[in-house]
N, C-alpha and C positions, 0 to 999 in steps of 0.2 A: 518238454522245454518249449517246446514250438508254439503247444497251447498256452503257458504262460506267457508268452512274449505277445502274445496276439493279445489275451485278456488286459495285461498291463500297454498297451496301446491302444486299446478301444476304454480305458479307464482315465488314459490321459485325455485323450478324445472329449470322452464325457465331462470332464474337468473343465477344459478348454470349451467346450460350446456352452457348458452354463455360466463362465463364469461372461462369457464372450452375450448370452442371452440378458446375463443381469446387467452387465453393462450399456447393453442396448434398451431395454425397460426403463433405467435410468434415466439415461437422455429423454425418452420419451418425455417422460415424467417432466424433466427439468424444461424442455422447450415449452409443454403446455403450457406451465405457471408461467416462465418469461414470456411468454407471447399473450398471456390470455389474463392470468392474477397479478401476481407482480415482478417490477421492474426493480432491478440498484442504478441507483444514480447516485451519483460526485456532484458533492457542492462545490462549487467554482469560482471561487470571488468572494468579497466582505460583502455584498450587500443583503445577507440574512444577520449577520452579527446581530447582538453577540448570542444569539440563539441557534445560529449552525454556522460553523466554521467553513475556511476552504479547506480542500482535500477530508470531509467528512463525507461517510457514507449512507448513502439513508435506502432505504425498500419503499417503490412508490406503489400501493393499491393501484389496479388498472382499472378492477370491476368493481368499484364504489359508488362511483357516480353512474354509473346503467341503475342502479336501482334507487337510488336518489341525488338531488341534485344539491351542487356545493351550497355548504355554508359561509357566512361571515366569523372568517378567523383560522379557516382551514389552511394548511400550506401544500400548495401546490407544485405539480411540475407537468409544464406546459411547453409547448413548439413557439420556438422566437417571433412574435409578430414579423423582425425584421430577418429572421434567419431561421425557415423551419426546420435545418440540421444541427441546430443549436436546442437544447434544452434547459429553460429558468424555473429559479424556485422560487417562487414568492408568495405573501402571503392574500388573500381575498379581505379586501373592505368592502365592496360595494356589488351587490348581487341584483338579479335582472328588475326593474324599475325602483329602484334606490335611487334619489339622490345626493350626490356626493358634492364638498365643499371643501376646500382649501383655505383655511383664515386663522390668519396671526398664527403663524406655526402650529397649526392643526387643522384631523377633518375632521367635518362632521355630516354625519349619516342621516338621510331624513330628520337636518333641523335638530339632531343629537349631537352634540361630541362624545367622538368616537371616545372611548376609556380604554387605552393600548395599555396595558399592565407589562407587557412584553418587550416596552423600549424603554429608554432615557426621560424623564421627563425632560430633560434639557438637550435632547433630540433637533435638530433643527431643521424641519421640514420645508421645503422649498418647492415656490409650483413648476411646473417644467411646459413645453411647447403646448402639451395637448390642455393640459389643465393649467389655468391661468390662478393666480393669488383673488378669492374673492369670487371666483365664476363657479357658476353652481352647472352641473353636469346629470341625467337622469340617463341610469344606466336599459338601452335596449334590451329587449328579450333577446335570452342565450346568451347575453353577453356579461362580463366580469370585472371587475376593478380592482388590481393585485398591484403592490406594493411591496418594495424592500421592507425588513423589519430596520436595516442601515440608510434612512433615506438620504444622507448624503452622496450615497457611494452607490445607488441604486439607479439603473434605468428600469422605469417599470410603466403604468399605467399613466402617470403623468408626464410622461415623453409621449406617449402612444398612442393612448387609450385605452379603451376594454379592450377585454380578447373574447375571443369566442369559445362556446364550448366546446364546441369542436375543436381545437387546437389542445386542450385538456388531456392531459395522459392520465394525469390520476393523484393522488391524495397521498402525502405524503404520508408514511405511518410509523415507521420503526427507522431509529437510527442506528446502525448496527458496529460502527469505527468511529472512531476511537471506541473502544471498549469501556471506557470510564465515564463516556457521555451514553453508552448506549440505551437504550430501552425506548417505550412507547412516544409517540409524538402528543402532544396534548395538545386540545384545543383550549384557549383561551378563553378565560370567562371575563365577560364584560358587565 
C-alpha cells in the first residue's frame, strides 16, 4: 500500500511539473514574438475610418522593416511625435526624399497626385500647422509622411511633420477583431 501511495504521488508530481514545464515554454514562446515579431494593438479614434474602426484589433509586424524599408501606402503604428507613450496608426504617403503637396483638397507625390482608392473622393483634406495649403515639403532621410485615412478627424504629419523611423514599431498586418472584418491587411494599389 505504501509503495502505491508513493508511486501515485511521484505521478502526480510528474503531472504537475510538466504540465507546470509546458506552461513555462509557453510564455517563453509568447514573450519572444511580443517583444521581438509581433505586437496587438487597438485602434483608438475615427481617424483611419472607414478602413479600421475604433476599438479594432490588428497584429503589428515588428521585424519588417529591419529587412526593408516602409512603403507608400503601408499602415503603420508608430510612438506619438507628441507622446511617445501613445501609439498611432496611420497610413505612409511620403517616404525619404519625396516631395509632398497639399492642393485643392489633395496630395500630390513628386508632381503626382496621389490616387487614394482607400478614401472618399469627397474627402476633405485640409492643410494643418506643419504643411500649409499649396507648400511643397521634401521628405529627410529616415524620415516619413503619415496620414489619417479620416483627414478630417486626423492629427497626423500635417500637424507635425515626418516622423522618424526610428519611432516605427512596425507594419500593420492582420486584423484580427471584430471577427467579420478580420484577415490580412492590404496594401493599396495606386
Amino acid at each position: 500500500m505504501k509503495m502505491l501511495l508513493l508511486r501515485f504521488f511521484r505521478t502526480i508530481f510528474h503531472f504537475f511539473f510538466d504540465v507546470l514545464e509546458s506552461i513555462v515554454v509557453a510564455l517563453a514562446i509568447f514573450v519572444v514574438v511580443y517583444l521581438f515579431l509581433y505586437q496587438p494593438h487597438q485602434v483608438k479614434g475615427a481617424s483611419m475610418e472607414p478602413n479600421f474602426h475604433d476599438g479594432e484589433y490588428i497584429l503589428t509586424n515588428k521585424f519588417v522593416y529591419k529587412f526593408e524599408d516602409p512603403h507608400r501606402g503601408d499602415v503603420i503604428v508608430f510612438k506619438s511625435p507628441q507622446n511617445p507613450d501613445i501609439d498611432f496608426i496611420k497610413r505612409i504617403i511620403g517616404t525619404p526624399g519625396d516631395h509632398v503637396k497639399l492642393q485643392n483638397n489633395h496630395f500630390y507625390v513628386n508632381n503626382q497626385l496621389l490616387g487614394e482608392l482607400y478614401i472618399a473622393d469627397e474627402l476633405y483634406t485640409y492643410y494643418g500647422n506643419f504643411l500649409k495649403e499649396g507648400a511643397e515639403i521634401i521628405i529627410p532621410q529616415d524620415y516619413y509622411f503619415v496620414v489619417g485615412d479620416n483627414r478630417p478627424r486626423s492629427s497626423d504629419s500635417r500637424e507635425w511633420g515626418p516622423i522618424d523611423k526610428s519611432a516605427i514599431i512596425g507594419k500593420s498586418q492582420f486584423r484580427y477583431w471584430p471577427l467579420n472584418r478580420a484577415g490580412l491587411i492590404q496594401d493599396p494599389q495606386y
